[in-house]
Kinemage of the C-alpha trace (Angstrom):
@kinemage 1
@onewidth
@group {chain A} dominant
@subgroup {mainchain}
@vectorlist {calphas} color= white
{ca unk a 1} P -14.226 -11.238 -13.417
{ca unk a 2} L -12.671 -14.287 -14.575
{ca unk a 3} L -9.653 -13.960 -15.815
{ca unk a 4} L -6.407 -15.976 -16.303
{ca unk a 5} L -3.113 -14.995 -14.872
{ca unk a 6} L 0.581 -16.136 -15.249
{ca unk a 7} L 3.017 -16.268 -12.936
{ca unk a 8} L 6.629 -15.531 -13.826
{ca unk a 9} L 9.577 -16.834 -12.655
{ca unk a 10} L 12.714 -14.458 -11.741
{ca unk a 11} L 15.417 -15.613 -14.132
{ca unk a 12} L 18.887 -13.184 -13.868
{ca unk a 13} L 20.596 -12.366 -16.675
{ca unk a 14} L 22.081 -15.405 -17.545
{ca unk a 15} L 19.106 -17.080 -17.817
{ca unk a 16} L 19.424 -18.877 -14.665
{ca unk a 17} L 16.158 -19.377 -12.739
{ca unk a 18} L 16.478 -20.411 -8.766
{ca unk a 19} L 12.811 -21.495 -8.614
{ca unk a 20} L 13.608 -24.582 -10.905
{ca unk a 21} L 17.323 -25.209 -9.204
{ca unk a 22} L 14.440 -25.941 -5.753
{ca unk a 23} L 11.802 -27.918 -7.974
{ca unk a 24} L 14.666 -30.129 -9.575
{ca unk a 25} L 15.466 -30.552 -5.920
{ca unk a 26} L 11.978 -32.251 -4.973
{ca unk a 27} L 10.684 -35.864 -5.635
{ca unk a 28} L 8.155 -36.143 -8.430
{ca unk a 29} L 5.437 -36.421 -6.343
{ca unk a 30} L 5.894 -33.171 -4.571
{ca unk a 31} L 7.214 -31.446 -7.174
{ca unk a 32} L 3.575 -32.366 -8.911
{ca unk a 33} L 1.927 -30.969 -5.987
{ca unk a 34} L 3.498 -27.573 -5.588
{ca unk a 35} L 3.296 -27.278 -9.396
{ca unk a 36} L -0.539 -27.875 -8.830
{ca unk a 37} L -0.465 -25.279 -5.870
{ca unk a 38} L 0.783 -22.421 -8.065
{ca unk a 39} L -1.666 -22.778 -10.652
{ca unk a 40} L -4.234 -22.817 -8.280
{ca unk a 41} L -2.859 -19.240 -7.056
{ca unk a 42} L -2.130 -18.069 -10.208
{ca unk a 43} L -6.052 -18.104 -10.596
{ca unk a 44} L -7.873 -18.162 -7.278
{ca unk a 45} L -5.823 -15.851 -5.084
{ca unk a 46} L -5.594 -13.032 -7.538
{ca unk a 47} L -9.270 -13.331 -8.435
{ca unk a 48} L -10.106 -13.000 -4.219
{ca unk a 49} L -7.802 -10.416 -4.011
{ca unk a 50} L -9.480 -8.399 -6.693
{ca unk a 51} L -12.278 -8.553 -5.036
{ca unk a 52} L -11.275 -7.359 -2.329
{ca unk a 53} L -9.881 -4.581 -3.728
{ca unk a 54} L -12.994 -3.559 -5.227
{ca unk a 55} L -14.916 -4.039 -1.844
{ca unk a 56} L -12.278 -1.861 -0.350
{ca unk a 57} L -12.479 0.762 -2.848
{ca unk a 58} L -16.357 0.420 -2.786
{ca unk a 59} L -16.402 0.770 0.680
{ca unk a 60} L -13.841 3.585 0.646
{ca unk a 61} L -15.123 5.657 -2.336
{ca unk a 62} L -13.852 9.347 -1.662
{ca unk a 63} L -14.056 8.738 1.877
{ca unk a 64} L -11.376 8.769 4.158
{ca unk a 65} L -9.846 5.323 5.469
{ca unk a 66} L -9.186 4.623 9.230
């Protein structure tokens, strides 16, 4: 399965988003790095946690779990 995922930042009514008050905080350079981070999770952590699910399930099909 290899799908693409998004990951969405809280903004509050107003339109104000706290995740980019903390990245406007940090120097370029980090800010690069954490940006590179999330995308990286946005893809590759869901993906492994899929399949872990479906091992689980597999593993667990009508059975009961422990």
């Amino acid at each position: 399965m290899n799908q693409n995922y998004e990951i969405i930042f809280y903004e509050d009514s107003k339109g104000h988003c706290p995740i980019d008050d903390f990245l406007d905080t940090l120097l370029p350079k980090v800010r690069a790095k954490v940006m590179k981070w999330l995308q990286m999770l946005e893809k590759d952590e869901i993906e492994h946690s899929e399949k872990l699910r479906q091992d689980f399930l597999r593993e667990y099909q009508g059975g009961e779990v422990l």
